[in-house]
C-alpha positions as CSV (number, residue, x, y, z in Angstrom):
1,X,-38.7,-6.2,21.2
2,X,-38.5,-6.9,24.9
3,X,-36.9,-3.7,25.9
4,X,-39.2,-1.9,23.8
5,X,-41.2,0.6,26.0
6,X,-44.3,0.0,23.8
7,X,-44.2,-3.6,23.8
8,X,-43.8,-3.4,27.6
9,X,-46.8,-1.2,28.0
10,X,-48.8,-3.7,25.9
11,X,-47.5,-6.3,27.9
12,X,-48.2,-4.5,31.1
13,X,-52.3,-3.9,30.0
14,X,-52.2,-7.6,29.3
15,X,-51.4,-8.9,32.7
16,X,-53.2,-6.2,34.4
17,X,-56.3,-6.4,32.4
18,X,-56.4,-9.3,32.8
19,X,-56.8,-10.1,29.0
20,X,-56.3,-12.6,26.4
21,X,-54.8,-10.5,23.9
22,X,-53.8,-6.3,23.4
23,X,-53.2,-4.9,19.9
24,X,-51.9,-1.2,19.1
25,X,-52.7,-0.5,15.5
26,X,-51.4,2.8,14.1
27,X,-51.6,4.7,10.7
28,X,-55.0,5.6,9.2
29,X,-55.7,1.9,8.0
30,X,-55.2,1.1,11.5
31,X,-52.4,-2.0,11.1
32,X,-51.2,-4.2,13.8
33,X,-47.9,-2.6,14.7
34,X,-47.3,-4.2,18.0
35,X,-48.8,-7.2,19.7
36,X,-49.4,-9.2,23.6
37,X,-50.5,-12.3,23.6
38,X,-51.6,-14.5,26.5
39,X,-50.6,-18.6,26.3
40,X,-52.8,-20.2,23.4
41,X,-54.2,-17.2,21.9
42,X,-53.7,-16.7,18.1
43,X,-52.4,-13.3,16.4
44,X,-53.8,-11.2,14.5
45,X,-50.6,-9.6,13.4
46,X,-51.5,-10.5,9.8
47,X,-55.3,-8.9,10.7
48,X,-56.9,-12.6,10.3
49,X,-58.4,-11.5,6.8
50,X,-60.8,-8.9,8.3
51,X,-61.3,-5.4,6.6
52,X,-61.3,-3.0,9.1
53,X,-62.4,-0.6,6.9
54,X,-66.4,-2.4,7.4
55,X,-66.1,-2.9,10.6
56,X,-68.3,-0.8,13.3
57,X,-66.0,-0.4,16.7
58,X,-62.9,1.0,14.4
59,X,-65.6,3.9,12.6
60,X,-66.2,5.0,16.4
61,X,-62.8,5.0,17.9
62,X,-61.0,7.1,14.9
63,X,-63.5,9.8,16.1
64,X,-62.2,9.6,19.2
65,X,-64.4,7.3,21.3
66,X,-63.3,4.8,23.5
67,X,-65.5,1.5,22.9
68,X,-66.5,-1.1,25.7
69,X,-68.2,-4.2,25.3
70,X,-69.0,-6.3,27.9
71,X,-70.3,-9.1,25.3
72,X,-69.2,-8.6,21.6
73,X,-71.7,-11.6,21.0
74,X,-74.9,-8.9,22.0
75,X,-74.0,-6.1,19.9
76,X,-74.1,-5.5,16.3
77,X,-76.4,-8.3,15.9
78,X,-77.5,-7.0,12.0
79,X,-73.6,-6.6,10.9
80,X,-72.5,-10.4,10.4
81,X,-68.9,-8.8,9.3
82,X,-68.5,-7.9,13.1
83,X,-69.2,-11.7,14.2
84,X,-66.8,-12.9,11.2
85,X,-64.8,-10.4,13.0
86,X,-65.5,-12.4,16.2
87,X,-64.6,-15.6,15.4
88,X,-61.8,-14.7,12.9
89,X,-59.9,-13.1,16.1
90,X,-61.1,-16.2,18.4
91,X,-60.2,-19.6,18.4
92,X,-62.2,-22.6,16.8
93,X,-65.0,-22.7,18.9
94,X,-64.0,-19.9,21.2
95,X,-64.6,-16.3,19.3
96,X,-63.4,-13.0,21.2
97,X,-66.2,-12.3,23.8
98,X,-64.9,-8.9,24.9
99,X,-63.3,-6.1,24.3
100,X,-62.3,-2.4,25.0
101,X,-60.7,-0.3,22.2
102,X,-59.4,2.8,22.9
103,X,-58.1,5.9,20.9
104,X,-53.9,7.0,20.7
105,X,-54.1,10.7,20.4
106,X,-51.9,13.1,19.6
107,X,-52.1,16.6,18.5
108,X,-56.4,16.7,18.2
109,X,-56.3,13.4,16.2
110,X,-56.0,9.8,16.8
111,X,-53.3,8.2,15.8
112,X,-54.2,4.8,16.5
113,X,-55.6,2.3,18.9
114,X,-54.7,-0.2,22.0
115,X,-57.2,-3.1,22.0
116,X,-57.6,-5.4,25.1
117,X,-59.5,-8.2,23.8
118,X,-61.1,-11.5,26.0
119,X,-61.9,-14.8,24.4
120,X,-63.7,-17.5,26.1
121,X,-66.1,-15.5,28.3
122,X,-68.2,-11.9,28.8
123,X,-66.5,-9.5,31.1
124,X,-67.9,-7.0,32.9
125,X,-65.3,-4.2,32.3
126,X,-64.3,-1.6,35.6
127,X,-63.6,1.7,35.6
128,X,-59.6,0.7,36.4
129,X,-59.8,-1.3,33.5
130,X,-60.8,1.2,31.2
131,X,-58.6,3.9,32.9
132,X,-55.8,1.2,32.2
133,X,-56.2,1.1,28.0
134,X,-56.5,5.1,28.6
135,X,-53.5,5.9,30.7
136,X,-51.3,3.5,28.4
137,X,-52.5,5.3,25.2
138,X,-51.5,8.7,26.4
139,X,-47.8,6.8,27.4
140,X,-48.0,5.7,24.0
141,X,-48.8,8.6,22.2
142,X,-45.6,10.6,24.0
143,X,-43.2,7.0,23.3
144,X,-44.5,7.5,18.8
145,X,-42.2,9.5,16.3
């Protein structure tokens, strides 16, 4: 998949975002279709036994929203699924501590969603960041069939 202009996008967010992982799901249930990893961080190609379908951040991006969180650990605090999400998507000892998830749009809809996710740390997102995970979703959205 290396000469894959989607996987090099994905691979391109994760160097400049400086992240530990990027995700594009697609379809309406929102699958892992394409993945970026940085050294030592697990996939979630097999979605880690999480159930999107409970989950809070993916409810707000299919309407179009993109989500940033600085600290996953601060947010959601009376939904334990999304810090089973958390740690599921981690490491032992070393859950995902940030993230920003964006929309792929096409059309008036959303087709499916980049994810720059941190472990190990909060991060205060910038604007360039954000920009970054929006710019390569409208790339995206031109690159689908």
């Amino acid at each position: 998949m290396a000469d894959d202009p989607i996987q090099q996008i994905l691979d391109d967010v994760l160097a400049r975002g400086r992240g530990s992982r990027v995700t594009l799901r697609l379809t309406s249930a929102l699958e892992v279709r394409y993945e970026s990893l940085a050294t030592g961080v697990p996939s979630i190609f097999s979605g880690a036994g999480i159930d999107l379908g409970d989950q809070p951040v993916p409810k707000r991006v299919v309407t179009g929203e993109q989500v940033v969180q600085d600290d996953c650990a601060g947010v959601y605090l009376e939904l334990p699924q999304f810090h089973t999400m958390l740690a599921a998507y981690g490491t032992p000892g070393n859950p995902m501590t940030a993230q920003i998830v964006t929309p792929v749009q096409r059309d008036g809809g959303v087709i499916g969603a980049l994810s720059l996710h941190v472990l190990g740390g909060t991060r205060a997102w910038s604007a360039e960041e954000q920009a970054l995970c929006a710019d390569a979703c409208a790339t995206i959205a031109t690159l689908l069939p």
